[in-house]
C-alpha positions as CSV (number, residue, x, y, z in Angstrom):
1,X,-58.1,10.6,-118.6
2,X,-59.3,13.1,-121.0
3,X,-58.8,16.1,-118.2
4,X,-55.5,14.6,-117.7
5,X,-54.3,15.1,-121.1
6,X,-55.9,18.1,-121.2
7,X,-54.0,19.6,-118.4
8,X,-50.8,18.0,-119.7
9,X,-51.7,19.7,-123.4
10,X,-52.0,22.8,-121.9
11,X,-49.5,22.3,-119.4
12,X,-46.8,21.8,-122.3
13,X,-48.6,24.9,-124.4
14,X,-48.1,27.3,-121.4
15,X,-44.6,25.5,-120.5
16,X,-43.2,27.2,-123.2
17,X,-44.6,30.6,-122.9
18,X,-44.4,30.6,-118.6
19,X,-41.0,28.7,-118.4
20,X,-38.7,31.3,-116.7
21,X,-42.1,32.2,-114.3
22,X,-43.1,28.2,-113.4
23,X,-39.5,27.3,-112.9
24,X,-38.6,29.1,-109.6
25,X,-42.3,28.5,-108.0
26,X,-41.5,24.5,-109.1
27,X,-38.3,25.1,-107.3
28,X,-39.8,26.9,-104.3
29,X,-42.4,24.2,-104.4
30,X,-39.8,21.2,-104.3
31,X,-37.9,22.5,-101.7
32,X,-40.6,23.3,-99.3
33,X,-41.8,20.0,-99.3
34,X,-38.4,18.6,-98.8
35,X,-38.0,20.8,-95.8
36,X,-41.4,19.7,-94.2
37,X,-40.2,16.1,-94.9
38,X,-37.2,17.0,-93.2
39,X,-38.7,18.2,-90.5
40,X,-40.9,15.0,-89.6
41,X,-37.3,13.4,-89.9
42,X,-36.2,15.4,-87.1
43,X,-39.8,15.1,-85.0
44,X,-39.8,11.4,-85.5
45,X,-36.0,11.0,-84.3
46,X,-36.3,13.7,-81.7
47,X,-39.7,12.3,-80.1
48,X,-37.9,13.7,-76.5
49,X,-38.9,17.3,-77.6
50,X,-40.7,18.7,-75.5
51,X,-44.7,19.6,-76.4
52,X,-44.4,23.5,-76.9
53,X,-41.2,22.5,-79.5
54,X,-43.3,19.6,-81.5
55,X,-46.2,22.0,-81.7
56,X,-44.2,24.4,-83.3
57,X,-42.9,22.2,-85.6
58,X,-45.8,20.4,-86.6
59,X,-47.3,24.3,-87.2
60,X,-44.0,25.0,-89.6
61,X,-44.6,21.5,-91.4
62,X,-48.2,22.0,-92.1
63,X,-47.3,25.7,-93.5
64,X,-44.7,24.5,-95.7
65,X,-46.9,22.1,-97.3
66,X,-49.7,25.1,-97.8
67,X,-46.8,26.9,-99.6
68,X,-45.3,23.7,-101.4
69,X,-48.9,23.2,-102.6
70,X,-49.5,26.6,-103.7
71,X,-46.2,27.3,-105.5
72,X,-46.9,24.0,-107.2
73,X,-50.5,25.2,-108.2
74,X,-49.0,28.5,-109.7
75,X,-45.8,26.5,-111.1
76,X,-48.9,25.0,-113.5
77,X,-51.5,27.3,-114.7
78,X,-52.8,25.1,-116.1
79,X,-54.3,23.3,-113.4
80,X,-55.6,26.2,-111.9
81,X,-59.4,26.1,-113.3
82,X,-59.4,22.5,-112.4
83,X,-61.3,20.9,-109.7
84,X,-58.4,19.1,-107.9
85,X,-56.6,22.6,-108.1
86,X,-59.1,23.6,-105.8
87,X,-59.3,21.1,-103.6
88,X,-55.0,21.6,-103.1
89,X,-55.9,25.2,-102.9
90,X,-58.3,24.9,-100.4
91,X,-56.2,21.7,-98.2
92,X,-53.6,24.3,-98.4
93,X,-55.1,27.4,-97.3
94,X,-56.7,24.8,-94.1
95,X,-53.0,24.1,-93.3
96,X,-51.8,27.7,-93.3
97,X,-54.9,28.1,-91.0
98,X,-53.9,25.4,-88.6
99,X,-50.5,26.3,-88.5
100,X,-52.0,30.0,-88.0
101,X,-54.2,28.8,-85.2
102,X,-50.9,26.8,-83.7
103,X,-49.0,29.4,-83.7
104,X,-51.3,31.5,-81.8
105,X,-51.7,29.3,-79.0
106,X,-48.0,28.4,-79.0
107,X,-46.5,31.9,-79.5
108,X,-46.9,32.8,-75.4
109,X,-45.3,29.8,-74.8
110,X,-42.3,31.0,-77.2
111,X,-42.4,34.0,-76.0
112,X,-41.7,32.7,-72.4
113,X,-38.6,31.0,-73.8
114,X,-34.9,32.5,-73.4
115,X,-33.7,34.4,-76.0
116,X,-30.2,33.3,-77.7
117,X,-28.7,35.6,-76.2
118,X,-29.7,34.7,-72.6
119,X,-29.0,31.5,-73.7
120,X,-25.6,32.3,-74.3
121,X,-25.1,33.7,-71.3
122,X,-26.3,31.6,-69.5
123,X,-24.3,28.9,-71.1
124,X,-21.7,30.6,-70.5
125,X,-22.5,31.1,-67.0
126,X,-23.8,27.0,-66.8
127,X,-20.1,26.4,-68.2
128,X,-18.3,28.3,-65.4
129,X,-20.5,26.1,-62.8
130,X,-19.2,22.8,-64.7
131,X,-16.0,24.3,-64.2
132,X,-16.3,24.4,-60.9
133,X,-17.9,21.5,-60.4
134,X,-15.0,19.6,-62.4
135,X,-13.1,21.8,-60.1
136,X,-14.9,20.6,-56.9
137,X,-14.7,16.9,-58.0
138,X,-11.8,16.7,-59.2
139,X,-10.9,18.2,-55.1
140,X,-13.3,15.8,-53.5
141,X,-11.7,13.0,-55.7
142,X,-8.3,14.3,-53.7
143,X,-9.8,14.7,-50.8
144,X,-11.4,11.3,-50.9
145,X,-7.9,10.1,-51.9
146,X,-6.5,11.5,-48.8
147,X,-9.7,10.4,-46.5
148,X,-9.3,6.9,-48.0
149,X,-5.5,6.9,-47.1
150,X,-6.4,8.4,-43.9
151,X,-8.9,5.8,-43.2
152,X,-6.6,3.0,-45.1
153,X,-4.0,3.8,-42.1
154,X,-6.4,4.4,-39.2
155,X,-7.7,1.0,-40.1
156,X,-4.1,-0.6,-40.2
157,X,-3.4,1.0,-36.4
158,X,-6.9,0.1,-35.2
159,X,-5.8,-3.4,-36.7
160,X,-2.6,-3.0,-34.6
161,X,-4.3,-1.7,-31.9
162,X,-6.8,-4.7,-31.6
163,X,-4.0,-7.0,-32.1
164,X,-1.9,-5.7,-28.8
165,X,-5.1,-5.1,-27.0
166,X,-5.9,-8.9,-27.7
167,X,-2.5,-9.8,-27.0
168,X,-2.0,-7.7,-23.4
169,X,-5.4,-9.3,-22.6
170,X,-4.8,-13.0,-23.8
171,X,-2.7,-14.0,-21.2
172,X,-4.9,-12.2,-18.4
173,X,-7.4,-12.3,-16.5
174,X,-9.3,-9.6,-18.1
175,X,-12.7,-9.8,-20.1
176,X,-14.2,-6.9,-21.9
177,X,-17.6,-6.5,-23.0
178,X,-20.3,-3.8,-24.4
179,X,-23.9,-3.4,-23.7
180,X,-26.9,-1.2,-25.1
181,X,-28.8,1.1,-23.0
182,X,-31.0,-2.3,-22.5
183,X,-28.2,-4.6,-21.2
184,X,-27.9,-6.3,-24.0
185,X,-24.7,-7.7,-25.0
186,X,-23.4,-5.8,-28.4
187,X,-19.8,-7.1,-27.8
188,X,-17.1,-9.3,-25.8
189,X,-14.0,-10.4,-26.1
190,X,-12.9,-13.1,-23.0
191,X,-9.8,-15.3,-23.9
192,X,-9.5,-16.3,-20.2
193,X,-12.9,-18.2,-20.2
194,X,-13.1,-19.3,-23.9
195,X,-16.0,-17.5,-24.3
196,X,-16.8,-16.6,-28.3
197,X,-18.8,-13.0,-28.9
198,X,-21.5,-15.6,-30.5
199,X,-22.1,-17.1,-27.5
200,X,-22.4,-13.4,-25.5
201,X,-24.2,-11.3,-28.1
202,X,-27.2,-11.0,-27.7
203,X,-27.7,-12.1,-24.3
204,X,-28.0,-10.4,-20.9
205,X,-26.2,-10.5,-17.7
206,X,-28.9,-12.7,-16.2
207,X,-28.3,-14.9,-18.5
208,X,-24.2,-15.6,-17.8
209,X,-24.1,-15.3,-14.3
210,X,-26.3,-17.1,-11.5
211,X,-29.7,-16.2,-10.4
212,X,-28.0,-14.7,-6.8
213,X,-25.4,-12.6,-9.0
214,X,-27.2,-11.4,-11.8
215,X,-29.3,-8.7,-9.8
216,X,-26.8,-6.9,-8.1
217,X,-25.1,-6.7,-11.6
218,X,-27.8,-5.8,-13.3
219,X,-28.6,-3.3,-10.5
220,X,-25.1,-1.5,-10.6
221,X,-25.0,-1.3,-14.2
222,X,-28.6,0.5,-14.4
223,X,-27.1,3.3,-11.8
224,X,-24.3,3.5,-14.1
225,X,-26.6,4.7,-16.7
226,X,-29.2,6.7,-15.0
227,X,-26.3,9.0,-13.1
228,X,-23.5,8.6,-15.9
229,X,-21.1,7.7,-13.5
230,X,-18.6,5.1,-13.2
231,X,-18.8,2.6,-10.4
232,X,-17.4,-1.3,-9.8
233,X,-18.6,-4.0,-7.5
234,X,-16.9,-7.2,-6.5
235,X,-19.2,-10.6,-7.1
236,X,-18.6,-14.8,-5.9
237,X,-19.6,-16.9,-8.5
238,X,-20.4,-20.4,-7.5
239,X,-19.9,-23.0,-9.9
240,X,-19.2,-27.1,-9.2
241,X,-18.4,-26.2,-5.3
242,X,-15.9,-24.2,-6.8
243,X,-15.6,-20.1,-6.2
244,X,-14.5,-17.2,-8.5
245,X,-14.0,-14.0,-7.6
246,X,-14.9,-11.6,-9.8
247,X,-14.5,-7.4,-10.4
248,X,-16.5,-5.4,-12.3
249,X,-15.5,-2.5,-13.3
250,X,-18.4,-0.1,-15.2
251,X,-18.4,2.6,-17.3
252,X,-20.6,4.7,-19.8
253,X,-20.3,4.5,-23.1
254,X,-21.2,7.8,-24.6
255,X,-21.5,9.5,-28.7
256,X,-20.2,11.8,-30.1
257,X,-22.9,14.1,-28.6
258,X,-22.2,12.7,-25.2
259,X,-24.9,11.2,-25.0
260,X,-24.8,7.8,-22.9
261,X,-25.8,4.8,-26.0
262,X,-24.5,1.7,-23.5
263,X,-21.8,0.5,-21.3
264,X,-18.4,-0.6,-21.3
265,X,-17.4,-3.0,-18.5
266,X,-13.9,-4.7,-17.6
267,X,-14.6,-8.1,-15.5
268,X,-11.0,-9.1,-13.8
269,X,-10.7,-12.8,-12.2
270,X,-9.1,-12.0,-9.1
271,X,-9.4,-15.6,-8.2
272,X,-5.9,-16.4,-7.9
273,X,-5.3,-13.3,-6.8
274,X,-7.8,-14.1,-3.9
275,X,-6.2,-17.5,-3.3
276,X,-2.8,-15.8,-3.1
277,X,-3.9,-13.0,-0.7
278,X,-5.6,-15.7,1.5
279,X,-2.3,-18.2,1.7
280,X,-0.2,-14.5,1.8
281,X,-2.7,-13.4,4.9
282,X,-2.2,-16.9,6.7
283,X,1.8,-16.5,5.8
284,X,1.3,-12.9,7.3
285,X,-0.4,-13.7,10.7
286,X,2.5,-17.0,10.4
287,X,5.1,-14.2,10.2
288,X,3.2,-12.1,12.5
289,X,3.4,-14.5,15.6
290,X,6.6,-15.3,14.8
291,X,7.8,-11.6,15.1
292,X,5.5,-11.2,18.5
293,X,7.1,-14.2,19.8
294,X,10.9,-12.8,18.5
295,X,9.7,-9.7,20.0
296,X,8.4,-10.8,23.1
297,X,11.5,-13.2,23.1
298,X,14.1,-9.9,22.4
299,X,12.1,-7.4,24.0
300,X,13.9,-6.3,27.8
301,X,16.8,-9.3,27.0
302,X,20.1,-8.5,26.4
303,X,20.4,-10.2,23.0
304,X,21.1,-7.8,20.4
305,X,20.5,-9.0,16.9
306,X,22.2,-7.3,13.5
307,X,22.9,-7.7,9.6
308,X,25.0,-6.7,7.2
309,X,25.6,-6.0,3.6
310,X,28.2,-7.8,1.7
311,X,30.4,-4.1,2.3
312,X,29.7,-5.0,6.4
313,X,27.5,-2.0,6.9
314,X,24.7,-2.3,9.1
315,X,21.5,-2.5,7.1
316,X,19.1,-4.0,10.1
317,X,19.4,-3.8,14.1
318,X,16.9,-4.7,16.5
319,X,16.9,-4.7,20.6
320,X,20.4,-2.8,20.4
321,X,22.6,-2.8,23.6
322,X,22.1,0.4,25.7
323,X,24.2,2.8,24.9
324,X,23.4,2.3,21.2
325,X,21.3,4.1,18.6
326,X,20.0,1.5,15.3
327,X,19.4,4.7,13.2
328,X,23.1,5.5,13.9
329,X,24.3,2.3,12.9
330,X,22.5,1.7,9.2
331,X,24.3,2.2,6.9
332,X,27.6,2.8,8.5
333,X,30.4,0.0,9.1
334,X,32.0,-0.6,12.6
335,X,35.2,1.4,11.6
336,X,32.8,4.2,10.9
337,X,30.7,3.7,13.9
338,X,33.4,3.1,16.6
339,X,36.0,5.3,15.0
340,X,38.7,3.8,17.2
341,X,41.0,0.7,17.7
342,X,37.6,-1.0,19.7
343,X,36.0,-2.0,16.6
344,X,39.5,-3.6,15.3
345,X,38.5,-7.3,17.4
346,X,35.0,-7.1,16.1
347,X,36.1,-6.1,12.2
348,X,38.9,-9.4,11.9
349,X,36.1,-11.6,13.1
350,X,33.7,-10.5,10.7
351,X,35.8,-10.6,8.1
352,X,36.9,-14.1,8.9
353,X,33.5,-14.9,8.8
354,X,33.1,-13.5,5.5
355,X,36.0,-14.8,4.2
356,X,35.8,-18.0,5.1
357,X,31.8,-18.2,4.8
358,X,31.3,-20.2,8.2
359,X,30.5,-19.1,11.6
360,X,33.0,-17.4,14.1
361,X,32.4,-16.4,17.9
362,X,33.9,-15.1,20.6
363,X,34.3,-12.6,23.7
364,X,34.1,-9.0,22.8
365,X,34.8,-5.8,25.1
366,X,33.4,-2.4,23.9
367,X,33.1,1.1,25.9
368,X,29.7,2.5,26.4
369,X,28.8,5.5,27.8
370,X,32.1,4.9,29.3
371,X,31.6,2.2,30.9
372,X,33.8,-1.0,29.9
373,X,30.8,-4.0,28.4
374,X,31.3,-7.6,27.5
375,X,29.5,-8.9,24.5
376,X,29.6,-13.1,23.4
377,X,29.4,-12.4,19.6
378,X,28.3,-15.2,17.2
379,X,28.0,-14.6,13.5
380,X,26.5,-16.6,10.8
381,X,27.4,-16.2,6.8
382,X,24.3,-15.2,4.8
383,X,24.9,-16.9,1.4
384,X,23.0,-16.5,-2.1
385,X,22.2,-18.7,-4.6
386,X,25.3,-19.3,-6.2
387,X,26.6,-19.8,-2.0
388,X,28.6,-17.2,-2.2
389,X,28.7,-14.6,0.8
390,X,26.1,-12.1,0.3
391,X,26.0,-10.5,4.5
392,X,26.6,-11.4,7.9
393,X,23.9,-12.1,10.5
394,X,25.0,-11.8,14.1
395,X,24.1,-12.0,17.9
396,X,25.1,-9.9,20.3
397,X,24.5,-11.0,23.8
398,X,25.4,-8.9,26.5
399,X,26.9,-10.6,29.4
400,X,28.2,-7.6,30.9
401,X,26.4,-8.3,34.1
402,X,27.4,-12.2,34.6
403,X,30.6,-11.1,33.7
404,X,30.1,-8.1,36.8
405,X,28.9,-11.0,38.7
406,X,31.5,-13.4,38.0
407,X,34.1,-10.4,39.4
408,X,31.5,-10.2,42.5
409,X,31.3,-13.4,43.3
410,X,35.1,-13.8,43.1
411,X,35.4,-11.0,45.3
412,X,32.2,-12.5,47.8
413,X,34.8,-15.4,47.8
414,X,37.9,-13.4,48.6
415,X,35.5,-11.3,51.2
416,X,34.1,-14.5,52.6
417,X,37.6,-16.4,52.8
418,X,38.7,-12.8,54.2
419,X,35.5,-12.8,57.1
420,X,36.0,-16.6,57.6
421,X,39.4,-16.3,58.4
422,X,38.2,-13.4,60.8
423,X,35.0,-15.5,61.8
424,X,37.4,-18.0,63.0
425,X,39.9,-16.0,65.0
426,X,36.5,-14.7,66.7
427,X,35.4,-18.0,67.5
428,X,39.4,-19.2,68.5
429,X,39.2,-16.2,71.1
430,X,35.7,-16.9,72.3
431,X,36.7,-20.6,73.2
432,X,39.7,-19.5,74.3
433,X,38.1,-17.2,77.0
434,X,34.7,-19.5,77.8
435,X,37.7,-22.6,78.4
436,X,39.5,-20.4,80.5
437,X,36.7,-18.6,82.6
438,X,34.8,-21.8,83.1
439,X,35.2,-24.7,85.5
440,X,34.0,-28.1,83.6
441,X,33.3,-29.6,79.7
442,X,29.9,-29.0,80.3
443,X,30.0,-25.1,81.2
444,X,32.3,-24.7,78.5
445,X,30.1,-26.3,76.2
446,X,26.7,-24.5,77.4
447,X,28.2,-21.0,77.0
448,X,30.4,-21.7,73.9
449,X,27.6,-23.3,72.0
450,X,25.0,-20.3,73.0
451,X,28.0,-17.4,71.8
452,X,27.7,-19.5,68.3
453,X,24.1,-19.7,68.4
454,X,24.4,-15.5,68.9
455,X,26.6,-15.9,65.8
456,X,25.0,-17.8,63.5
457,X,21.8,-15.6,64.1
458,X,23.4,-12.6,62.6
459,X,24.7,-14.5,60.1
460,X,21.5,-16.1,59.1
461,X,20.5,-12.4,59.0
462,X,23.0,-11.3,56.7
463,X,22.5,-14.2,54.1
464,X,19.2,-13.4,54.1
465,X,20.2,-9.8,52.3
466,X,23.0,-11.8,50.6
467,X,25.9,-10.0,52.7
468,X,24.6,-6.5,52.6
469,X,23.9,-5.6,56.0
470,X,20.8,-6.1,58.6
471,X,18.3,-3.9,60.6
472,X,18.9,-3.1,63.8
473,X,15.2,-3.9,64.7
474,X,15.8,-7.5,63.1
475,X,19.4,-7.7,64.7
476,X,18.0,-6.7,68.4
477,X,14.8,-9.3,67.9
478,X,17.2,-12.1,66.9
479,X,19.5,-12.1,69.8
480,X,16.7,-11.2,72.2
481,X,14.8,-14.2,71.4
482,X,17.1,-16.2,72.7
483,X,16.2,-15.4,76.3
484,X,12.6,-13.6,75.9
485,X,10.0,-12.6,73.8
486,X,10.4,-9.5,72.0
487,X,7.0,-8.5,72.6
488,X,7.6,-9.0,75.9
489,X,6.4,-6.4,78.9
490,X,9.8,-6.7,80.3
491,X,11.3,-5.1,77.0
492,X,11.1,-1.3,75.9
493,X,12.7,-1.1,72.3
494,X,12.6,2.7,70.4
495,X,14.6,3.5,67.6
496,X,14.0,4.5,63.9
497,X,14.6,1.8,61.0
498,X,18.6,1.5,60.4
499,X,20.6,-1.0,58.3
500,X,23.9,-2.2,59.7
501,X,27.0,-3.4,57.7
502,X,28.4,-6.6,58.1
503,X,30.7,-5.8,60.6
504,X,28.4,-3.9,62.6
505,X,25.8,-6.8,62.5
506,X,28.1,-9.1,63.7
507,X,29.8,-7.6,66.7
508,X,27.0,-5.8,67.8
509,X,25.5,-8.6,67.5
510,X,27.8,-10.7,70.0
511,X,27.2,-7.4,72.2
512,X,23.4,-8.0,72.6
513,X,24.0,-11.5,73.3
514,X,26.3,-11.3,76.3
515,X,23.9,-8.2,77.4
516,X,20.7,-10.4,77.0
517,X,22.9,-13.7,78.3
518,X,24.2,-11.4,82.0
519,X,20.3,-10.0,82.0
520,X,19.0,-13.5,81.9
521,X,21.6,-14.9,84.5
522,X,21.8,-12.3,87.1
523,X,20.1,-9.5,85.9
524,X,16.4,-7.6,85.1
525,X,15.3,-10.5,83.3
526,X,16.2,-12.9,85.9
527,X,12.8,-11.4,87.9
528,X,9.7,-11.2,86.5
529,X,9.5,-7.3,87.5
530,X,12.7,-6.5,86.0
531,X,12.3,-4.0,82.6
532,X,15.5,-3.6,80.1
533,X,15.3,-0.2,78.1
534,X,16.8,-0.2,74.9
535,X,16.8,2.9,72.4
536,X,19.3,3.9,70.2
537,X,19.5,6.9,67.0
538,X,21.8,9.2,65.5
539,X,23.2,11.7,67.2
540,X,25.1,14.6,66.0
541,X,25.2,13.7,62.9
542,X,27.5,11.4,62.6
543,X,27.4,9.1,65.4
544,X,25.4,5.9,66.1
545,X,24.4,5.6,69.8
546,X,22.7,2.9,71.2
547,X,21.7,2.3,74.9
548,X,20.8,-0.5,77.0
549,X,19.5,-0.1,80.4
550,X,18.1,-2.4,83.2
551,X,15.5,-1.4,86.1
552,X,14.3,-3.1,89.0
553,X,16.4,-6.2,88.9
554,X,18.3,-8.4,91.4
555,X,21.0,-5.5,93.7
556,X,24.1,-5.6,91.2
557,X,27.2,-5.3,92.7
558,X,30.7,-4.4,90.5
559,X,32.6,-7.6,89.8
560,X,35.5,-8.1,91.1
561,X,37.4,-9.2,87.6
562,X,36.7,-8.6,84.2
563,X,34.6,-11.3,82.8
564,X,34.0,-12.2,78.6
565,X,31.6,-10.2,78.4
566,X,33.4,-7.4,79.3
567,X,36.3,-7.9,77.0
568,X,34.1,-8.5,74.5
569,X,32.3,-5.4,74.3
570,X,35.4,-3.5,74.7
571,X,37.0,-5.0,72.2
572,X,34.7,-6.7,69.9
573,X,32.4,-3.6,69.7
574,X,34.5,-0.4,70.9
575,X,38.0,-1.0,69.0
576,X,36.6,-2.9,66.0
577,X,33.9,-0.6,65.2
578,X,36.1,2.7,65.9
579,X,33.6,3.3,68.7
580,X,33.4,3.9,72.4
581,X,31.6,1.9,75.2
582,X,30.6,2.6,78.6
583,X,29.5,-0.3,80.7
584,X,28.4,0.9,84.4
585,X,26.6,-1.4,87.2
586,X,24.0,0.6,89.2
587,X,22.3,-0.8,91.9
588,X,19.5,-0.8,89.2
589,X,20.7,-3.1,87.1
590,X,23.7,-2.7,83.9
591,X,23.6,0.5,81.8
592,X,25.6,0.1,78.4
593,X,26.2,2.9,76.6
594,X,27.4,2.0,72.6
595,X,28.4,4.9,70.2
596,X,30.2,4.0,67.3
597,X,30.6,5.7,63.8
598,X,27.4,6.6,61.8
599,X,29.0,5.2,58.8
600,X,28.7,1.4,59.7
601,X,24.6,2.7,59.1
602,X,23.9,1.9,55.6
603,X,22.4,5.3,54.0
C-alpha cells in the first residue's frame, strides 16, 4: 500500500506540472483499448471470418493493447521506475512482437487479396452478372410460364385425346397393350374383355393366352424386335369349347433416338366377324347354287328376265332375247330404247302395273332384226317398305316359235285337208278304174287293196320326215319290197342320194308300184332269170330322169288296150309332175323312161 500511495503522491505532484503532456497519451491510451475491445466485438460476432482475416485482427488487437499500455505508462511518469511499469512495458513490447511476428506470416496472404479497387470492379462486374441472371430468371420464370401453359394444354388434349381413344375403343372389339423389350406387360387398356391394366401389368403373353398360343405370339413379337419391322398373325383361342378368333397386329415402339424400347400391339376380336363371314360364305355358296341353277335354268331358254327403276329404266337384264343388247338397255326406258310406236303396248302395261302395284300380262309383238317376235310378258310390282312401288320385275318369254308353229301347223292342216281332199280323188279314180278293169269282188279287192298298200308306204315315208319329202333310195326300197327283196340278184339299183317332195313321193311312188306289180305278174320278175335295171340322176341340169328296164323275162307282147297302169303313169306321173313318160314293150321285157322337173328334188 505504501508504493501505491507513493505512485498516487507523485502521480498528483507531476499531474500538475505534466497535465497538458499526460492528457493526450491518457486519451490515446483510452481509446486504443476501446478500439481493441471493439475489435473482439467484431471477431466474436463475426466468428465466420475467415482464418487469414481473424489473424489479422487478432495481430491489430494485440498491438493496440501494446500501445494502450504504453501511452498509459507515459500518461503516468510516475509509474515508470516501478516494477509493475515494467512488467506492462515489457507484456507490451511481447504483444507488439506477436502482432509483428503475425503480421509477417499473414502479410503474403494479404498481399494475395484483391485490392479495393479490383474489388470494385469486380463488383461491379459481379453486379452486371446478377443483372443478368435476374435477367435470365426473370426469362426462364416466362418461359416456364409459357412451358407450364404449354404443358397445362397438352395435358388437357392428351386428356381429350385418351377420352375419344377410350370411347372409339369402348364399344369395339379392340384391345391395346405395351410391352418392354422383355415382353413384359407395361400397359393395356381392353374394355371388350373387362380386363383391368392391374390384372395385365406385369405379366407376359404366356401368361394370358394358352400354352398352344402363347409361342407363336411370343415368337412373332420377338421378330418384331430383332428386325424393327411390323408384322401380324391371326390366333384361335380355345376357351369352355368355345373359339375366339383373334388378330394381332405388332409394332415397335421406338425413343426419341429411334431406338426400339418395346412394342405396341392392337389385338381385334374378329370373332363375330368370323361367325358372320362363315353364315355370309354358307349364304354365298346358298346364293351361289341358286344363281347356277337360274343360270343353268335361263341359260339357252327363251325366258328373258328384266328390272326396273321406279322412272322404268332398265337397271338389270339377263338371257335377253336375240336381237337385243343388256348394256344397250341399262339405263334407258323402252320409249328410249324402241324409239317408235312398238314400245307404246309394252309402256301402258308397265305403267298399269305401276300404277296399280299388281301384276299385268299379256301378248306382246316387237320387230327384231326385222323380223316380227311374240313375247308373253308378265310383270310383278317391286314394293318397299312403306309398300309403295319402288320397280318392276318382269318375264319375257319368247314364244315366237310356238307361235311360228301354231301358223305351221294351221297351214299342215290346211295342206293336209288340201292333200286329203287330193288323196281321196286319187283313191276315188283308182277304185274307179280297178272296179272297171276287173271281173269279180275279189280281183277288185286284191288289186285295190295292194294300190293302197303302195300308198300308204309313201306316206309312212313322208311322216317319218314330218311331210318334208323322201329319198328316192328309201321310196324305190319301199315299193319294191312289196314283190322282192331289194337286195335281191334280180335287181340293179344306181343313183346318187336325192330327196323327193311330197308330190313326187307319192306319184312316183304309185309308178314303181304298178311297175314292180306288171314285173311280178307278167314280167322279169315273174322268172327267176329275169333282171330289172333301175338308175336314175340329173340330167342337164335341171331335169330328173329315172329309168326302169327289164331283161330276160317272159316274150312281152303290146297290149291291145290301155290298162291302169298305163293311165296312171301318164297321168299320175307325166301331167301331175310337169314331166314326160315313155313306156315301150320290147320283146325284153318293159322299158319306162320318167323325166320330170329337177325341182320336185329337194336341194
Amino acid at each position: 500500500m505504501d508504493w501505491l500511495l507513493n505512485i498516487l503522491s507523485q502521480g498528483s505532484d507531476a499531474l500538475g506540472g505534466n497535465l497538458l503532456r499526460s492528457i493526450p497519451r491518457l486519451i490515446v491510451s483510452v481509446s486504443t483499448f476501446a478500439i481493441a475491445v471493439a475489435a473482439i466485438s467484431f471477431l466474436w460476432r463475426r466468428r465466420d471470418l475467415p482464418p487469414v482475416y481473424r489473424r489479422v485482427a487478432l495481430s491489430l488487437i494485440l498491438l493496440l493493447f501494446g500501445i494502450s499500455i504504453s501511452y498509459l505508462i507515459a500518461a503516468f511518469p510516475v509509474l515508470r521506475p516501478s516494477f509493475y511499469a515494467r512488467v506492462f512495458e515489457i507484456v507490451a513490447a511481447l504483444s507488439a512482437l506477436v502482432a509483428v511476428f503475425l503480421i509477417r506470416y499473414v502479410l503474403p496472404e494479404l498481399l494475395a487479396l484483391p485490392s479495393p479497387r479490383l474489388l470494385e470492379r469486380n463488383n461491379r462486374h459481379l453486379k452486371s452478372e446478377i443483372d443478368a441472371h435476374i435477367d435470365t430468371m426473370r426469362q426462364l420464370t416466362d418461359i416456364r410460364s409459357d412451358l407450364e401453359e404449354k404443358v397445362h394444354v397438352r395435358t388437357r388434349e392428351l386428356t381429350a385425346t385418351k377420352q375419344r381413344f377410350e370411347a372409339a375403343l369402348s364399344g369395339s372389339d379392340i384391345a391395346v397393350f405395351n410391352q418392354d423389350t422383355h415382353l413384359v406387360f407395361t400397359w393395356a387398356y381392353d374394355p371388350r374383355r373387362g380386363l383391368t391394366p392391374e390384372e395385365v401389368v406385369g405379366k407376359t403373353d404366356a401368361d394370358l393366352f394358352p400354352e398352344d398360343v402363347a409361342p407363336s405370339v411370343m415368337d412373332a413379337k420377338r421378330s418384331v424386335l430383332e428386325s424393327g419391322k411390323g408384322t401380324s398373325l391371326n390366333v384361335v383361342v380355345k376357351t369352355d369349347g368355345a373359339s375366339q378368333y383373334l388378330r394381332l397386329s405388332i409394332e415397335p415402339m421406338r425413343d426419341s433416338a429411334g431406338e426400339i424400347i418395346g412394342l405396341t400391339s392392337a389385338v381385334v376380336d374378329l370373332t363375330e366377324r368370323h361367325d358372320y363371314e362363315t353364315r355370309l360364305s354358307a349364304l354365298t355358296s346358298g346364293l351361289a347354287e341358286a344363281n347356277a341353277r337360274f343360270d343353268m335354268a335361263l341359260r339357252g331358254s327363251s325366258i328373258m328376265v328384266f328390272s326396273h327403276d321406279r322412272d322404268l329404266r332398265y337397271n338389270w337384264v339377263y338371257n335377253p332375247a336375240i336381237g337385243l343388247n343388256a348394256d344397250d338397255m341399262i339405263g334407258r326406258t323402252d320409249e328410249e330404247f324402241w324409239q317408235g310406236e312398238g314400245s307404246q303396248p309394252i309402256v301402258e302395261m308397265k305403267k298399269a302395273a305401276v300404277a296399280s302395284g299388281e301384276a299385268q300380262h299379256g301378248e306382246i309383238v316387237m320387230t327384231l332384226d326385222d323380223k316380227q317376235r311374240y313375247f308373253q310378258l308378265r310383270l310383278e310390282p317391286i314394293l318397299g317398305r312403306d309398300r309403295s312401288v319402288q320397280g318392276l320385275a318382269g318375264v319375257a318369254v319368247d314364244v315366237t316359235e310356238a307361235h311360228q308353229q301354231e301358223l305351221h301347223l294351221r297351214l299342215v292342216m290346211r295342206e293336209l285337208t288340201h292333200r286329203s281332199k287330193n288323196l281321196l280323188a286319187v283313191i276315188q279314180a283308182m277304185a274307179r278304174q280297178t272296179a272297171a278293169r276287173s271281173d269279180d269282188p275279189q280281183t277288185f279287192v286284191t288289186r285295190f287293196s295292194a294300190r293302197l298298200r303302195a300308198m300308204a308306204a309313201s306316206h309312212d315315208l313322208l311322216v317319218a320326215r314330218e311331210w318334208h319329202g323322201a329319198t328316192l333310195n328309201d321310196l324305190v326300197s319301199a315299193q319294191l319290197s312289196q314283190a322282192i327283196d331289194p337286195g335281191s340278184d334280180q335287181l340293179v339299183i344306181e343313183g346318187p342320194t336325192l330327196s323327193l317332195r311330197p308330190d313326187a313321193v307319192q306319184n312316183i311312188g304309185l309308178a314303181l308300184h304298178e311297175l314292180t306289180t306288171n314285173a311280178a305278174k307278167y314280167g322279169a320278175l315273174s322268172v327267176p332269170n329275169g333282171r330289172i335295171s333301175l338308175n336314175w340322176g340329173i340330167r342337164n341340169g335341171d331335169r330328173l330322169h329315172l329309168r326302169w328296164e327289164e331283161t330276160n323275162g317272159p316274150m312281152v307282147q303290146h297290149p291291145e288296150k290301155t290298162g291302169f297302169g298305163v293311165t296312171l303313169l301318164e297321168r299320175s306321173v307325166g301331167q301331175a309332175l310337169d314331166g314326160i313318160v315313155t313306156l315301150e314293150f320290147t320283146p325284153g321285157g318293159v322299158v319306162c323312161e320318167i323325166d320330170i322337173p329337177s325341182s320336185h328334188a329337194l336341194d
